[in-house]
C-alpha positions in Angstrom: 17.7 -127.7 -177.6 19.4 -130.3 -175.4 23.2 -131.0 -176.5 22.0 -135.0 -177.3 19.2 -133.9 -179.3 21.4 -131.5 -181.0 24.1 -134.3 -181.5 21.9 -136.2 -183.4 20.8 -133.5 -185.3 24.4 -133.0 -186.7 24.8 -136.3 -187.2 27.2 -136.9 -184.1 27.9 -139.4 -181.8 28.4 -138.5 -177.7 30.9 -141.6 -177.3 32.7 -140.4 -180.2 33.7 -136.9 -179.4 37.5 -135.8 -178.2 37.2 -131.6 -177.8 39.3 -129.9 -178.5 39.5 -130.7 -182.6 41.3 -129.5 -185.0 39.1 -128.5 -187.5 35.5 -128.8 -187.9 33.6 -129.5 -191.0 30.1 -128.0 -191.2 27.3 -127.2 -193.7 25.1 -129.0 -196.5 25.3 -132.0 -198.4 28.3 -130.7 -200.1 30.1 -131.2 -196.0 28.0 -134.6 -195.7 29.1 -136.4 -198.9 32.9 -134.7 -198.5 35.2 -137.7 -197.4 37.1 -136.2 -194.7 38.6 -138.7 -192.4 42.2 -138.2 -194.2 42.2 -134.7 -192.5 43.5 -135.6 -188.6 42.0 -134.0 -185.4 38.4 -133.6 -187.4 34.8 -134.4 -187.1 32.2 -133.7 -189.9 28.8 -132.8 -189.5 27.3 -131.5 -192.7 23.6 -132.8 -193.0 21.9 -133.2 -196.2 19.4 -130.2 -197.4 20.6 -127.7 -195.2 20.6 -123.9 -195.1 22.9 -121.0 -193.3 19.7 -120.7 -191.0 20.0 -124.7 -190.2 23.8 -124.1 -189.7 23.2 -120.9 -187.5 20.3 -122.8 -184.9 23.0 -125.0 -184.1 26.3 -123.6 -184.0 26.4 -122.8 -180.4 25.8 -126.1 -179.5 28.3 -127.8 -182.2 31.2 -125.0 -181.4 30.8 -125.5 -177.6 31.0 -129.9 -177.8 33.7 -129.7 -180.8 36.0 -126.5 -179.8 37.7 -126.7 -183.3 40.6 -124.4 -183.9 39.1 -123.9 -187.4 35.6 -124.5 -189.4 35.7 -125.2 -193.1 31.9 -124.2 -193.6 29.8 -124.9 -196.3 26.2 -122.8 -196.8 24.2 -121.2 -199.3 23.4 -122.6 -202.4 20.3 -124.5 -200.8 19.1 -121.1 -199.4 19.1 -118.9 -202.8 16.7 -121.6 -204.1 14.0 -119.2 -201.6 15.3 -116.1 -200.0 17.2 -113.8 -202.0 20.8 -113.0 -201.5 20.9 -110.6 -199.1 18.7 -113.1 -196.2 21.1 -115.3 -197.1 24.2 -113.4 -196.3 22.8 -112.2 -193.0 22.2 -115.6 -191.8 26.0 -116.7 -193.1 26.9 -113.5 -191.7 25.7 -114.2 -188.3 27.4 -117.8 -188.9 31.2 -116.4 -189.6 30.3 -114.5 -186.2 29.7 -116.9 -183.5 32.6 -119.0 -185.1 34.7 -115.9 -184.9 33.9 -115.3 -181.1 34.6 -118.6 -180.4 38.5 -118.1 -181.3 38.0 -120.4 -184.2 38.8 -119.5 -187.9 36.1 -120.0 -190.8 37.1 -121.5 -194.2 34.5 -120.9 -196.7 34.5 -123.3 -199.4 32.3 -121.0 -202.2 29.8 -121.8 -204.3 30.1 -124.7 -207.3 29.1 -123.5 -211.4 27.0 -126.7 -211.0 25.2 -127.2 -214.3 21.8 -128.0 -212.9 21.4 -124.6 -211.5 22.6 -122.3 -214.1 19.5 -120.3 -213.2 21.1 -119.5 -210.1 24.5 -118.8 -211.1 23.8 -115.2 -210.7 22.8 -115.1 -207.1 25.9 -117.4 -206.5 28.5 -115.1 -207.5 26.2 -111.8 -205.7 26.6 -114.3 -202.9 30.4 -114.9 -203.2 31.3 -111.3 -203.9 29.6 -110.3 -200.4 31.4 -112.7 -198.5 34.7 -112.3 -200.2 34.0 -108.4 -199.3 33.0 -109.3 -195.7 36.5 -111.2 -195.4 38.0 -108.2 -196.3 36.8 -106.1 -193.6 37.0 -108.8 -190.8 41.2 -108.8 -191.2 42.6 -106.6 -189.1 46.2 -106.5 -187.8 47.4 -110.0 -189.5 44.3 -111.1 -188.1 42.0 -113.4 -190.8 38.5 -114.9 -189.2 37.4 -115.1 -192.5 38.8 -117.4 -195.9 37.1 -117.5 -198.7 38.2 -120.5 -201.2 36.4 -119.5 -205.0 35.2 -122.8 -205.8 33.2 -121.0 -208.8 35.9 -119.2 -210.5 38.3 -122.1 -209.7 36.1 -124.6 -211.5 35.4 -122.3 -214.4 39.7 -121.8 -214.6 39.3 -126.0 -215.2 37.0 -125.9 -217.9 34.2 -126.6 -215.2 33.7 -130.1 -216.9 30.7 -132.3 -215.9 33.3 -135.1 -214.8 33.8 -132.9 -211.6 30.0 -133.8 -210.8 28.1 -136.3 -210.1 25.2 -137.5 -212.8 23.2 -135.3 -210.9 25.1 -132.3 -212.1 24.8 -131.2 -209.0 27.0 -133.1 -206.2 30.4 -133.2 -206.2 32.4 -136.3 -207.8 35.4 -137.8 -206.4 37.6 -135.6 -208.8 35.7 -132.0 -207.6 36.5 -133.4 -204.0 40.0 -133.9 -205.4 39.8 -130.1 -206.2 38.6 -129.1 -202.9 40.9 -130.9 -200.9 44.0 -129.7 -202.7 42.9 -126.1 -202.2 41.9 -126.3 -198.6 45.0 -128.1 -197.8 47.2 -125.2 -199.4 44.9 -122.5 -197.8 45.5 -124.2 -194.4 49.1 -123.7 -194.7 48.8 -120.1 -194.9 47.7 -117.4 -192.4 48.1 -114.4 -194.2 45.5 -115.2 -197.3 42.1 -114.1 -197.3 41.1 -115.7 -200.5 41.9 -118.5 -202.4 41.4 -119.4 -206.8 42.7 -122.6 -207.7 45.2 -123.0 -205.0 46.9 -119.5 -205.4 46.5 -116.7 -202.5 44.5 -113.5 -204.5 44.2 -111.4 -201.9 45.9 -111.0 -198.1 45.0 -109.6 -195.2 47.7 -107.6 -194.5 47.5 -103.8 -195.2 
């Protein structure tokens, strides 16, 4: 894939782009919709409907024209809609390990308790439980390639009240943003913290 088709496939813009970023927002609709221009030194390019696999055919292509120091990536939810849990990990998996060998750090925003898909809630916390367990064996030494933020367990602790969705009951609304950006700007802050619930560290990555 040539780097402008690519572009455009992300959503980017050539005559925009400033490498090295900051921090690089990636993923599904959950990225797209996200309102991130507060957070300096960033470029988003979530895209509407998309899976880990999406994420994973492109990645090379978006880490080598962004270089961000860190990639706050959203994935998954679309997937366990058709593959099972497992597929989906593997192709998250591989995700976490090109941003990994490109020096960057991933934050992984987690799944959402979304009332629409209460069918799935299952698979999203199988889901969540083998990444949080992946994070754990990627730190090493002080070392932490892998954050996990607990979106589900951190909207349940709030009552997981429809007013942090859109009328969809799907989408995030501007207060489940709210949410999000509060907890990612806390997790950011820290470099010891392997995994976030409701803006408190449960679990380092120090021995």
């Amino acid at each position: 894939m040539s780097l402008a088709i690519s572009l455009l496939a992300l959503g980017g813009c050539s005559d925009q782009l400033e490498a090295p970023i900051d921090l690089l927002f990636e993923g599904d609709s959950d990225v797209e919709l996200w309102d991130t221009s507060g957070y300096p030194d960033s470029h988003n390019v979530g895209v509407g409907g998309a899976v880990c696999a999406d994420v994973l055919d492109t990645i090379d292509d978006t880490l080598q024209t962004y270089q961000p120091s860190v990639v706050v990536l959203v994935c998954g939810e679309n997937d366990l809609w058709g593959q099972d849990v497992s597929d989906t990990f593997d192709d998250v998996s591989a995700v976490f390990e090109r941003i990994q060998a490109s020096g960057a750090t991933t934050y992984y925003m987690g799944t959402k308790p979304e009332p629409s898909t209460t069918s799935l809630h299952d698979e999203y916390r199988a889901y969540d439980t083998r990444i949080s367990e992946h994070a754990a064996r990627l730190a090493s030494d002080g070392d932490t390639p892998l954050v996990m933020i607990d979106v589900y367990r951190g909207f349940q602790a709030e009552g997981n009240p429809d007013s942090l969705y859109q009328s969809d009951e799907l989408h995030l609304s501007e207060e489940g943003y709210a949410l999000w950006d509060s907890w990612l700007t806390t997790a950011l802050d820290d470099d010891t913290c392997i995994m976030w619930e409701s803006g408190e560290c449960v679990r380092t990555g120090t021995p």
